[in-house]
C-alpha positions in Angstrom: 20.8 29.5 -42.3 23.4 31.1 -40.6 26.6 29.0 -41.3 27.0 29.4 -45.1 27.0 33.4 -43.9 29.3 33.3 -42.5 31.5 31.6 -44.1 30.7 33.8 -47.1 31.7 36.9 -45.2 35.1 35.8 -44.0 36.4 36.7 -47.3 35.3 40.2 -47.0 36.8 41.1 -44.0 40.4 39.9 -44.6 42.8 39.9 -47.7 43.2 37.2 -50.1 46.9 36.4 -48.7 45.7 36.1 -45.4 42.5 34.1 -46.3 43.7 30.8 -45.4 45.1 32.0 -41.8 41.5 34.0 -41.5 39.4 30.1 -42.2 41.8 28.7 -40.0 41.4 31.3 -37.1 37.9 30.6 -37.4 38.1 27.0 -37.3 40.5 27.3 -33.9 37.8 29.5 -32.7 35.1 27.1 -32.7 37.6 24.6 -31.6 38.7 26.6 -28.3 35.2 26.1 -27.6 35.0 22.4 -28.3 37.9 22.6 -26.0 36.6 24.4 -23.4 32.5 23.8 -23.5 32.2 20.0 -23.1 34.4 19.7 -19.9 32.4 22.7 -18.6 29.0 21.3 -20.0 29.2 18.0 -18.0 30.1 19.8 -14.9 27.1 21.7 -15.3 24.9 18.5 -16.6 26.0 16.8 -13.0 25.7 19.9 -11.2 22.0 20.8 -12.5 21.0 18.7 -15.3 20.6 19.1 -19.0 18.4 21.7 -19.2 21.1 24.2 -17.9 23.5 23.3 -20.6 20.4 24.5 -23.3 19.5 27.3 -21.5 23.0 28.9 -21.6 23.6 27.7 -25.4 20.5 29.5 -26.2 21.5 32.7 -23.9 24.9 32.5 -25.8 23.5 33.2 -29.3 22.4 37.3 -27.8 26.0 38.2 -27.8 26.4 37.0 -31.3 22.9 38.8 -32.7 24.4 41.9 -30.9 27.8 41.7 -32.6 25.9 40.8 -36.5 23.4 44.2 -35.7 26.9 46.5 -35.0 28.0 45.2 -38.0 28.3 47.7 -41.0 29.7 46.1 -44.1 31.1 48.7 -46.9 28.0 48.9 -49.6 27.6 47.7 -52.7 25.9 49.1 -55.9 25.2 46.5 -58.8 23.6 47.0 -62.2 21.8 43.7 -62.0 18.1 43.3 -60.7 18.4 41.2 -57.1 17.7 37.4 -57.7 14.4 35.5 -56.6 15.5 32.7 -54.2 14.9 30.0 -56.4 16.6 31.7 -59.2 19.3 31.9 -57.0 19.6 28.4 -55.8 19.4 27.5 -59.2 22.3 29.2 -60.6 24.4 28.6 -58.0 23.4 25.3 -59.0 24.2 25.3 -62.2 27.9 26.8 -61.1 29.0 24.0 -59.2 27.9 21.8 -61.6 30.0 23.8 -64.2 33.0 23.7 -61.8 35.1 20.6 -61.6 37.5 22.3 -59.0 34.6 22.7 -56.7 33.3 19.3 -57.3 36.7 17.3 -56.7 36.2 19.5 -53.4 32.9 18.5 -52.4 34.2 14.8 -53.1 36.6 14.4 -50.8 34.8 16.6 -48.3 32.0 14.0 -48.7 34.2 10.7 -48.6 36.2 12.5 -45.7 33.2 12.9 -43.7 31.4 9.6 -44.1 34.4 8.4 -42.6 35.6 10.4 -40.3 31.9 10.9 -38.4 32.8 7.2 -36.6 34.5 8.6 -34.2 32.3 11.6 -33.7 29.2 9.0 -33.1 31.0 6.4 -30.8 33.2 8.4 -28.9 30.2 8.3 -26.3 29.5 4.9 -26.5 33.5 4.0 -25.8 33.6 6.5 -23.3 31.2 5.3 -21.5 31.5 1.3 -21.5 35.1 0.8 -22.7 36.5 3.2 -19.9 33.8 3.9 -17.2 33.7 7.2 -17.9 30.5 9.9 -17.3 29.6 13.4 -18.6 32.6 15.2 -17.5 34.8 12.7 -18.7 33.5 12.2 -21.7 34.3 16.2 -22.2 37.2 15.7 -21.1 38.1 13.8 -24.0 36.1 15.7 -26.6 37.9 18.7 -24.7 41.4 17.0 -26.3 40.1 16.7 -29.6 39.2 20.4 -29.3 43.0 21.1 -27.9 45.0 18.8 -30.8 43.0 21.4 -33.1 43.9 24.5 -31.7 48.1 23.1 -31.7 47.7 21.9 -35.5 46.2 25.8 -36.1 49.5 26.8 -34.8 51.4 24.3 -36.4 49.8 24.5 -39.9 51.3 27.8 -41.4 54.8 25.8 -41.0 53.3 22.4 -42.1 52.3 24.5 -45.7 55.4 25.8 -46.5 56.2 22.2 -47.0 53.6 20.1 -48.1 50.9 21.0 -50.7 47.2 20.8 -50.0 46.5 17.7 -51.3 49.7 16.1 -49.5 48.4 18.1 -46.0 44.5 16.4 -46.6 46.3 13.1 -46.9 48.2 13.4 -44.1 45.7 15.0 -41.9 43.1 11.9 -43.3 46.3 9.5 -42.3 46.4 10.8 -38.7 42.8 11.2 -37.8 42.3 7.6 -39.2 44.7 6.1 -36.7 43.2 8.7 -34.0 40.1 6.6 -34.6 41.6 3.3 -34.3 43.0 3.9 -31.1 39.9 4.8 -30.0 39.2 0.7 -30.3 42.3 -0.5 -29.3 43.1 1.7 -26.2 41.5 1.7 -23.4 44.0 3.9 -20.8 42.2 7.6 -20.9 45.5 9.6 -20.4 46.9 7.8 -23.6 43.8 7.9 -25.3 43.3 11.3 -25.0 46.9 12.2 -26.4 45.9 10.1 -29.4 42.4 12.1 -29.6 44.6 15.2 -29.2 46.8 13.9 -32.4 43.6 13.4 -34.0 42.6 16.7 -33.4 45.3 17.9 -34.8 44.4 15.7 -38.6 41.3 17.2 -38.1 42.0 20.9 -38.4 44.4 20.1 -41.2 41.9 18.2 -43.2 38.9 20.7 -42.1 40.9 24.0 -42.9 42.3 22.7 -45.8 39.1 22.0 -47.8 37.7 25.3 -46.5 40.0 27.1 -48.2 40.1 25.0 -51.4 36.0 25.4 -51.8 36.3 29.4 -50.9 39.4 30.3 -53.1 37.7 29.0 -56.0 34.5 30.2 -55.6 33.5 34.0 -57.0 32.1 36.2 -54.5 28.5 36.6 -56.3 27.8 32.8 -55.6 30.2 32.0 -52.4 27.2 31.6 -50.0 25.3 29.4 -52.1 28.6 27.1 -52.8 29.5 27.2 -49.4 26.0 26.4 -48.0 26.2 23.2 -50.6 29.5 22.8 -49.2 28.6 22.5 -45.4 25.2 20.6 -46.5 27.9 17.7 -47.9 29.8 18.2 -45.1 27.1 17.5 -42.3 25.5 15.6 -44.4 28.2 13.1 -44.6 28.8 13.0 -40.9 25.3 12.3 -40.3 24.5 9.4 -43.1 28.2 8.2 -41.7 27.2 8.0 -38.0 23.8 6.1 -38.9 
């Protein structure tokens, strides 16, 4: 419920030039986390157990219900009646289906992340019988995932001026692919995690790339709808991936 919000708002609060650096900057926000969080939640897992971890995630979510209530977005006045929820869902329906932009978009998001979810559901598994490794470790290496993201955030504004963004989706998909096979073929964790930490940086390009592509050509009257299709394809595809 909350997710195709906010990515529906992002567009409001920045310009349309700086709407690519905007999804990005979110994207690196939610990696600095992934960076940060699992290191720090398998301390905590081996210091007090699971149920510490939940606790704090759920304690985390005030600070964000605070920031949302503070929040006064500029008002709007339209002529047209509001929209019933189903009458909503079904137009916005019926736009993506009229939109082949959108739908080459949700394509390749889909095929990306049937693919891509592999590593994301036996990263665990390799972590712990390939290399030995336990909670912290294992966050360790999620944590350089997280890291490769936040570089090829900083990198990416350079990486555009040369490549378009069907040559920087190929490229990331390219890089994240071998990311993966390493994670079969190598079984050192410092060199593993640089290869995670390349990976990382694929991902962002691939992620932040098709962000972008679904919100620039989406009108604002039907951008939460799209992008909540969007992020259904999306997770959806990581989760029928990792089965």
């Amino acid at each position: 419920m909350s997710n195709p919000v906010w990515q529906a708002i992002t567009p409001e609060l920045v310009r349309p030039t700086d709407l690519s650096a905007a999804i990005t900057l979110s994207v690196v926000g939610f990696n600095v986390a992934r960076a940060i969080g699992p290191a720090l939640g398998g301390f905590i897992i081996g210091a007090s157990g699971p149920w510490a971890v939940f606790l704090l995630n759920a304690a985390s979510f005030t600070a964000i219900m605070v920031v949302v209530y503070r929040w006064r977005p500029a008002p709007r006045r339209s002529k047209l009646p509001p929209e019933d929820i189903i009458g909503a869902m079904r137009s916005g329906t019926l736009y993506l289906r009229n939109s082949p932009e959108l739908q080459t978009v949700m394509v390749r998001t889909g095929i990306f992340a049937v693919c891509a979810s592999g590593l994301w559901a036996l990263l665990a598994q390799q972590a712990r019988r390939g290399l030995g490794l336990g909670s912290f470790g294992y966050g360790l290496l999620l944590g350089c995932i997280g890291l490769g993201a936040i570089i090829g955030a900083w990198l990416l504004p350079k990486i555009r001026e040369r490549l378009s963004v069907n040559g920087l989706v190929a490229a990331g998909t390219v890089v994240f692919a071998l990311a993966t096979i390493s994670l079969a073929y190598i079984h050192s964790f410092g060199v593993l995690a640089g290869a995670l930490a390349v990976g990382g940086v694929g991902w962002i390009a691939v992620l932040s790339s098709l962000t972008v592509s679904a919100q620039t050509v989406t009108p604002s009257w039907v951008r939460a709808r799209v992008m909540a299709v969007y992020l259904l394809v999306f997770m959806g595809g990581l989760a029928v991936g990792s089965a």
